[in-house]
C-alpha positions in Angstrom: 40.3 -123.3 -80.8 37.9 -124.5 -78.8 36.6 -128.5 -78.4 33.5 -129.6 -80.3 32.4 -131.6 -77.6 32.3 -129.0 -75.0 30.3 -126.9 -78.2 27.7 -129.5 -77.7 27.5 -129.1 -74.0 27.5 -125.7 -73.5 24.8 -125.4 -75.9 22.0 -126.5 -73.9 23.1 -123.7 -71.1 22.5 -120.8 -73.8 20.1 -118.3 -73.8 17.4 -118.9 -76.7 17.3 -115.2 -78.0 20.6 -113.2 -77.7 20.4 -110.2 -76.4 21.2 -107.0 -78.3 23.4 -104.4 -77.2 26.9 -102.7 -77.6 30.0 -101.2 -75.6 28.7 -97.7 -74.7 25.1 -98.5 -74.7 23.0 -96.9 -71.7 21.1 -100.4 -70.3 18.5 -101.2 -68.0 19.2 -104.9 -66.8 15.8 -106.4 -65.2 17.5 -109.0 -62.9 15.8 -111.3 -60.7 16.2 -111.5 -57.2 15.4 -113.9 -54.8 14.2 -112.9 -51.1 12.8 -115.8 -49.3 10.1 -117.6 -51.2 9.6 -114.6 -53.2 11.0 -112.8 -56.5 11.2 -109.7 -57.7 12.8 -107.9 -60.4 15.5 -105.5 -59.7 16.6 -102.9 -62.1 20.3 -101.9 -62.6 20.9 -99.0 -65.2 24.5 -97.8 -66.3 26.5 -97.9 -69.5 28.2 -101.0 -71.0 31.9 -100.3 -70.4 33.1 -104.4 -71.1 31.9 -107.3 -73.3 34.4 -110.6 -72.5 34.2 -113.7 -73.4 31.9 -116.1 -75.4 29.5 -119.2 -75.1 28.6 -119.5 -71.6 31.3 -117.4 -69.8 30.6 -114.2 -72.0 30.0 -111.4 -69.5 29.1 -108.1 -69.6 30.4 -105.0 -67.1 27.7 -102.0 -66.5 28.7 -98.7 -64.5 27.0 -96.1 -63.1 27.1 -93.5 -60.2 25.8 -93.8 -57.5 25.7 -90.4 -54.7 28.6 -89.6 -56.2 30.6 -93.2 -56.4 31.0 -95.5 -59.5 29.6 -98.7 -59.1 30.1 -101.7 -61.7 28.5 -104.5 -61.8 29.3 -107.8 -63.8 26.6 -109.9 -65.4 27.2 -113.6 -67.3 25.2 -112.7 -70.7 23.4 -116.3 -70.9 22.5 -116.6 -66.6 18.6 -117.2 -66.2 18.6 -114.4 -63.5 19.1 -111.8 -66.4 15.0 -110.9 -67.4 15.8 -108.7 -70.1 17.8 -105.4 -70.8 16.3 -102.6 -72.3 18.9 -100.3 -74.2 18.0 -96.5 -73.3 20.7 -95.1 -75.6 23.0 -96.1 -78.1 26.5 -94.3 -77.7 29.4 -94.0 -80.5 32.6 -95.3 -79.3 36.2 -96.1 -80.6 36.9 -98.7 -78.5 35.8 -102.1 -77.3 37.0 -101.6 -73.8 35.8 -97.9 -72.0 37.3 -98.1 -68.5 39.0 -94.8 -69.4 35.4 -93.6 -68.4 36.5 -94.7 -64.6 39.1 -91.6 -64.1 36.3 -89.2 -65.6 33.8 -87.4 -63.5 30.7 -85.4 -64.5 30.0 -84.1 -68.2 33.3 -86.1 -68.8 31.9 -89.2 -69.0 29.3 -88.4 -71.9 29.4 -90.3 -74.7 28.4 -89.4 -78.3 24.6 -90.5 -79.2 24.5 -92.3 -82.5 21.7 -93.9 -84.9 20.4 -97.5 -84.2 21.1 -99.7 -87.0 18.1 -101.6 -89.0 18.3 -104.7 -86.8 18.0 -102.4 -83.4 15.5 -100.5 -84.9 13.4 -103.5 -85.5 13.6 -105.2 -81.8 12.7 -101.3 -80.5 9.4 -101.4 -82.8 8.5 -104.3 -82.0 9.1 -104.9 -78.3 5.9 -102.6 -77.3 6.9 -103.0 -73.5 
């Protein structure tokens, strides 16, 4: 149960839109990163093997392989360095947690494709980026 006061404070540190995805999506997170006095966007693509959390500390894990290696990464849902993700694929899974996907190797590690529901449908027509 969590305190109404710290509702109220957290809510300013949320992000406006939420963003839409699912455990088992194939994502492109656009994350910004700093070098200097400049800033660029960096792009990390993998599937969505974790979603903990809520409010502020709700985070997100995406893998992928890299030469041969898995690499995860874990991203705070709500942190200003997050641009935007772009789901590539939808995937249907059984559970809410995939890390049996970190023992598998190769054509092991696909995932059934599935249909986007209305609402994903929607942001995908109307995004045009």
């Amino acid at each position: 149960m969590r305190n109404n006061l710290l509702d109220v404070a957290e809510k300013s540190s949320l992000r406006a839109e939420s963003l839409q995805f699912a455990i088992g999506d194939t994502v492109d997170v656009h994350t910004r990163i700093l070098e200097g006095n400049k800033e660029r966007i960096q792009i990390f693509s993998g599937v969505v093997i974790a979603r903990r959390g809520s409010g502020t500390s709700e985070m997100f894990i995406v893998r992928r392989i890299v030469q041969g290696e898995g690499v995860e990464r874990i991203f705070p849902v709500n942190s200003p360095k997050i641009a935007q993700i772009d789901v590539k694929r939808h995937a249907r899974v059984r559970r809410a947690k995939l890390f049996f996907l970190r023992e598998r190797t190769g054509k092991a590690t696909r995932l059934r494709e599935r249909r986007a529901k209305p609402w994903e449908a929607q942001v995908s027509e109307g995004g045009g980026n």
